[in-house]
C-alpha positions in Angstrom: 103.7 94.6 90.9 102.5 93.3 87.7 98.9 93.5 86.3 97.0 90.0 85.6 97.4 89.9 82.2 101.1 88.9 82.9 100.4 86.6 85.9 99.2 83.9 84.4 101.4 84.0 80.9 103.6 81.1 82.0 107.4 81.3 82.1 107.8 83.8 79.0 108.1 87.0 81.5 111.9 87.2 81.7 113.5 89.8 83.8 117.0 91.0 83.1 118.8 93.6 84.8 121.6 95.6 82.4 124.8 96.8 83.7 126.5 98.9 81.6 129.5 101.1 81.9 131.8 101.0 78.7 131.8 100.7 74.6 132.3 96.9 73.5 131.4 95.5 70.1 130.5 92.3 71.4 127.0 92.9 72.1 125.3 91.0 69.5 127.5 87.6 69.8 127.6 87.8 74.4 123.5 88.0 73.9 123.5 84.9 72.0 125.7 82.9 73.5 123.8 83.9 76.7 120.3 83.1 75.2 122.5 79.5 74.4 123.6 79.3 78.0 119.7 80.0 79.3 118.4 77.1 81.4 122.0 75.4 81.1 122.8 76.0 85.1 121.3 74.6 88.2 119.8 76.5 91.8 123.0 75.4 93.2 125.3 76.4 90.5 124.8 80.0 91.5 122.3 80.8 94.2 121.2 79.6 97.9 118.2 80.0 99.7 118.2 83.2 102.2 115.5 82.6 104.3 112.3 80.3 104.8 114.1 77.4 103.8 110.7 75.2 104.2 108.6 77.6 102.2 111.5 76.8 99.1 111.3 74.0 97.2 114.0 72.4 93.9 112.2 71.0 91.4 113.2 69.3 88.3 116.4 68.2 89.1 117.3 71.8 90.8 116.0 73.1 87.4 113.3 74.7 89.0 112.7 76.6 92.0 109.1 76.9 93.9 108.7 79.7 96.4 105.3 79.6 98.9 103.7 81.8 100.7 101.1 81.1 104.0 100.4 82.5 107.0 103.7 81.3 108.9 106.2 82.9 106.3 107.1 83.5 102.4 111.0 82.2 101.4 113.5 83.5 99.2 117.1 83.4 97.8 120.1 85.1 96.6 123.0 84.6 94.5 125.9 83.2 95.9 128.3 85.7 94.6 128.4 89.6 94.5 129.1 90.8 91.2 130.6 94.5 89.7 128.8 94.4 86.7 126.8 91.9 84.5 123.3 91.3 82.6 120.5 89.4 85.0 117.7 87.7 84.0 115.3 85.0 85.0 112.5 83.3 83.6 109.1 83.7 86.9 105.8 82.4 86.7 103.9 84.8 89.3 101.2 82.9 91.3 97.8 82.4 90.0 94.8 83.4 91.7 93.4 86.1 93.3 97.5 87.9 94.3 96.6 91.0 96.4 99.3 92.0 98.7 101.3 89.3 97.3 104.9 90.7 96.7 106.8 88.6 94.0 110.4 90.1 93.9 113.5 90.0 91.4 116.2 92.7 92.1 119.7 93.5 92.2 120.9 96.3 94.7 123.0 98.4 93.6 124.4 102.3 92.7 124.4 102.6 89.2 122.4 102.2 86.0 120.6 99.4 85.7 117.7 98.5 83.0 114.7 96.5 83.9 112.8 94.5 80.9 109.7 92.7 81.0 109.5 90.4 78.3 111.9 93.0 76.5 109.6 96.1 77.5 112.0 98.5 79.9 109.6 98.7 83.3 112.2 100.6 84.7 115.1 102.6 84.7 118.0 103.8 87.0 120.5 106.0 86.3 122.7 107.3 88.9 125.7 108.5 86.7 123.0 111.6 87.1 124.0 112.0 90.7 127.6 111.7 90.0 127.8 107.8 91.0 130.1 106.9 87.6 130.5 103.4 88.9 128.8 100.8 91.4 130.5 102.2 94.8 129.2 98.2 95.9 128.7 95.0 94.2 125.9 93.7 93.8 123.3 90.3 94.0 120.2 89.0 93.0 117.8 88.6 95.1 114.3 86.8 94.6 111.4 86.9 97.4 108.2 86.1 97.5 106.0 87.7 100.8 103.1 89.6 102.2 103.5 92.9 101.1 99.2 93.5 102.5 100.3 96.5 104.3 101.0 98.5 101.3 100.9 96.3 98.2 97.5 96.3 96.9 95.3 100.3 96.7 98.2 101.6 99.5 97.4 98.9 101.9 93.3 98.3 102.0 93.6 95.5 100.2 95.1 92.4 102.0 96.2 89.0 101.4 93.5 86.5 100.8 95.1 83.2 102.6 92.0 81.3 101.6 93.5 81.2 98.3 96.9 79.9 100.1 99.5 78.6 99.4 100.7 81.5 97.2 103.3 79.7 94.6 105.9 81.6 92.2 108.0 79.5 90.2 111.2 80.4 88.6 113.2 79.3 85.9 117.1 79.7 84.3 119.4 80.0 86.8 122.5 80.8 84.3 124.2 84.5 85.5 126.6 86.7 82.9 128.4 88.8 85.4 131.6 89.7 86.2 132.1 88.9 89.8 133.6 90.6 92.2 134.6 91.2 96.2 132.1 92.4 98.4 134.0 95.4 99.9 135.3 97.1 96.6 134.5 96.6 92.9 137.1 95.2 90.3 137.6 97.4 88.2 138.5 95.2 85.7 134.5 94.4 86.0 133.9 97.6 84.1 136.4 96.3 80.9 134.5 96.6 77.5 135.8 93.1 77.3 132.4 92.0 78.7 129.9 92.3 76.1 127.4 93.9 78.2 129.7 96.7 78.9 128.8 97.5 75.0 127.9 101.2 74.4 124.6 100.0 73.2 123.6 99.2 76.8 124.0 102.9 77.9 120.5 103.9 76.9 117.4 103.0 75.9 117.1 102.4 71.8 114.1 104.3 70.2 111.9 101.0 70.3 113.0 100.6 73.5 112.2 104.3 74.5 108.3 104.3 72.9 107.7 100.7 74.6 109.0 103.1 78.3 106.7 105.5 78.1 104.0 102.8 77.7 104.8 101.3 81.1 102.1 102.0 82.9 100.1 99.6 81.5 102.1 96.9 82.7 102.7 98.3 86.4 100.0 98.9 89.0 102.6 99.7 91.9 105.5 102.0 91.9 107.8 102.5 95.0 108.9 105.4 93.6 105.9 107.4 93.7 104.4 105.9 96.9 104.6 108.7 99.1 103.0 107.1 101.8 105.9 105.0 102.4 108.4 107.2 101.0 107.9 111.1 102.0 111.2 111.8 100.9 111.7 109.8 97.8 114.5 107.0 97.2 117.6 108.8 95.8 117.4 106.5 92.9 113.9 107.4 92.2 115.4 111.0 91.9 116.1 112.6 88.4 
């Protein structure tokens, strides 16, 4: 969750997941040929809607992508392909109003480090080479939601969706994906090549700016799974270390 200083900021929060594995030197030039690419591909170019297909609607020439929520049911989507390794982002304009118990979701499942940025503020990290996981053991997608999250969203739960202020309405943006993609069953290894720029050493860990802007996360999170133990007693093993 995301305080309301972000919510209503437009479509300038953009979200990017970081794989990284090995040392590349390409780093610099991949990141600007992907900031060239951003906006270039369509919803259908590379993801489908996964459930509440009514509740999901392609604007702008498939440029655009409106997800509602009401009372009968949120909607979401996926990409169409798993991938081994890659860098994820998308450009979301969380919906306005009064958002309690409102879940607005961007992730990519997975087993092994990933990097979550905020308008280039790290909001999260994961690092699972910790547990002795020194590569995804699956692939992985993205996966964007929006849904009624009342029973535990908003001060663990009390606070619950308003539907007077219905139809809840996230809009998302740049639908271009830099990823290396891969069967579902077993990862390519050649996924994990330091010919992909974001295999680039300097993807392993945070950078010193990025590191200061970390510890100053909590001002830009009001929810954390991780330390939720209502829902969680025994804490997510990625939440672990």
């Amino acid at each position: 969750m995301f305080n309301d200083a972000l919510r209503n900021a437009g479509f300038d929060e953009n979200y990017r997941v970081n794989q990284k594995n090995q040392h590349v030197s390409l780093v610099n030039k991949g990141r600007k040929l992907s900031q060239e690419r951003s906006g270039s591909a369509g919803f259908d170019d590379n993801y489908s809607i996964n459930w509440g297909n009514e509740h999901v609607s392609l604007l702008n020439q498939g440029k655009e992508v409106q997800l509602s929520l009401d009372r009968t049911s949120g909607g979401g989507f996926k990409s169409k392909k798993d991938f081994a390794s890659g860098f994820f982002k998308m450009k979301i304009k969380l919906p306005s109003k009064d958002t309690a118990g409102v879940v607005t979701a961007f992730y990519v499942p997975t087993n092994a480090l990933n990097m979550f940025f905020i308008d280039d503020i790290p909001i999260r990290v994961y690092n699972n080479t910790k547990k002795g996981v020194g590569y995804p053991t699956g692939t992985m997608q993205v996966v964007v939601s929006l849904w009624d999250g009342s029973e535990w969203a908003t001060d663990g739960g009390k606070t619950k969706a308003d539907y007077a202020n219905a139809p809840f309405q996230a809009h998302f943006q740049d639908f271009t994906i830099d990823g290396c993609a891969s069967p579902n069953a077993k990862p390519d290894k050649d996924c994990y090549d330091p010919k992909y720029w974001w295999n680039c050493k300097d993807y392993w860990q945070l950078n010193p700016i990025e590191l200061k802007a970390y510890e100053e996360k909590k001002k830009y999170i009001n929810y954390d799974y991780c330390t939720d133990k209502g829902r969680y007693p025994t804490p997510p093993p990625e939440c672990v270390g």
